[in-house]
Steps between C-alpha positions, in 0.01 A plus 500: 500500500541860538653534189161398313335855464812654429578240193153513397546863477851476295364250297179781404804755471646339285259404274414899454882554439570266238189361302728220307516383854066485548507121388760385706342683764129306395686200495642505856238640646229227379805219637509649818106505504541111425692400687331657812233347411628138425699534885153545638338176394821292516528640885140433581499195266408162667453132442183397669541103620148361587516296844228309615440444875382165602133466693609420884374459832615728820297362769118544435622731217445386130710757248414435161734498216674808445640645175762793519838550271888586569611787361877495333634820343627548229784703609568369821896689541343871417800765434741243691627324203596803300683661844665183545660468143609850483691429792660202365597720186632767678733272710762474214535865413550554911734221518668610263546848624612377849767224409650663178462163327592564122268173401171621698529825379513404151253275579276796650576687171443319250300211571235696763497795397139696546316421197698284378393117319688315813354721703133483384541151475662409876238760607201261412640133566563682859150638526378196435702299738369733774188494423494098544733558803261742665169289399682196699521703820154632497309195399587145585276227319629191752358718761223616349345189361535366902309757601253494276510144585458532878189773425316230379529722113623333218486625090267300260637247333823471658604289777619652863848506581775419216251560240382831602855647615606407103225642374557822683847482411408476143297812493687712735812438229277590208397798727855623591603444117226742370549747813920479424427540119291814576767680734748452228334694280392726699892572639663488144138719337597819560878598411420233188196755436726799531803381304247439186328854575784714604272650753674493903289690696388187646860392608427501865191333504647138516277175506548467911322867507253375291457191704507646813270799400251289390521251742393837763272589273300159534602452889316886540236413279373186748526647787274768392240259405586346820406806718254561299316175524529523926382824510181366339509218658520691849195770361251206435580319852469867685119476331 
């Protein structure tokens, strides 16, 4: 992340340097604008499930019927995914390198190489397969629809229990699908963006720095408004 002024400053360089370069330069520049841009509404992107809570009695106490929603994101997993399968791709090339095995290291070669079609293509299947790995350990439906269950909440329309934990299921897959979808392109994006511009100034900015620098970004963001917010909530209780 430290790298980003520097690369933005190469990237100006070299567009002064070399003006058959200034459209390449356009080009990656207005992708990398895009793309930050798309990772902040994917990451702050939610499903909102309207729950209904039923009218009941505590004591002398009458609640009414109450209204409220579950939020599911849309990217559930984060950077995770992406960290996760470049891990798994590494693992051949240091396998490789530790056994001596001719057959991994051709393997490692030829087949995942960086950049390469099996690569690219093993890269995504694996995001996605994280990304519905890591959705399963944050959210559980089962659970979920019994708790909603024992709140006295249930969604309109569909039955407590079975029915709602499907239902939940249903949408948290289409959820994790779009999410996965999005961090593959976001991952493969920018050395596919490079290759077909010849510009590298952006070679260290990778889609986990992206990820993660936006995901600070956001996270510093709220709890400014946060502070904010008590401070004035703490000046008009002092009056």
């Amino acid at each position: 992340m430290a790298n980003l002024p520097r690369s933005l400053g190469n990237t100006l360089a070299l567009a002064q340097q070399d003006t058959s370069r200034v459209a390449g330069v356009v080009v990656l520049l207005l992708v990398f604008l895009v793309t930050i841009v798309g990772i902040v509404f994917v990451q702050e992107g939610t499903r909102r499930i309207p729950i209904v809570y039923a009218k009941r009695q505590v004591g002398r106490k009458l609640y009414r019927e109450q209204s409220s929603y579950l939020p599911l994101r849309l990217n559930q997993g984060g950077v995770m995914p992406i960290i996760f399968a470049s891990s798994v791709l590494i693992l051949p090339s240091f396998l490789a390198q530790v056994s001596g095995v001719p057959l991994l290291d051709r393997i490692a070669g030829q087949y995942l190489a960086p950049n390469s079609w099996g690569y690219v293509a093993l890269y995504l299947v694996l995001i996605v397969a994280f990304s519905f790995f890591y959705s399963s350990l944050v959210i559980d439906p089962v659970d979920l629809a019994q708790n909603l269950k024992k709140g006295g909440a249930s969604i309109p329309g569909i039955r407590p229990g079975t029915a709602t934990s499907k239902y939940i299921s249903a949408i948290l897959s289409r959820l994790t699908f779009l999410g996965a979808v999005f961090l593959g392109v976001v991952a493969v994006l920018p050395s596919a963006v490079e290759r077909a511009t010849g510009v590298t100034t952006f070679s260290g900015i990778g889609a986990t720095s992206l990820l993660i620098l936006v995901g600070v970004a956001i996270e510093t963001s709220k709890q400014i408004q946060t502070y904010v917010i008590s401070q004035r909530y703490e000046g008009m209780v002092k009056q």
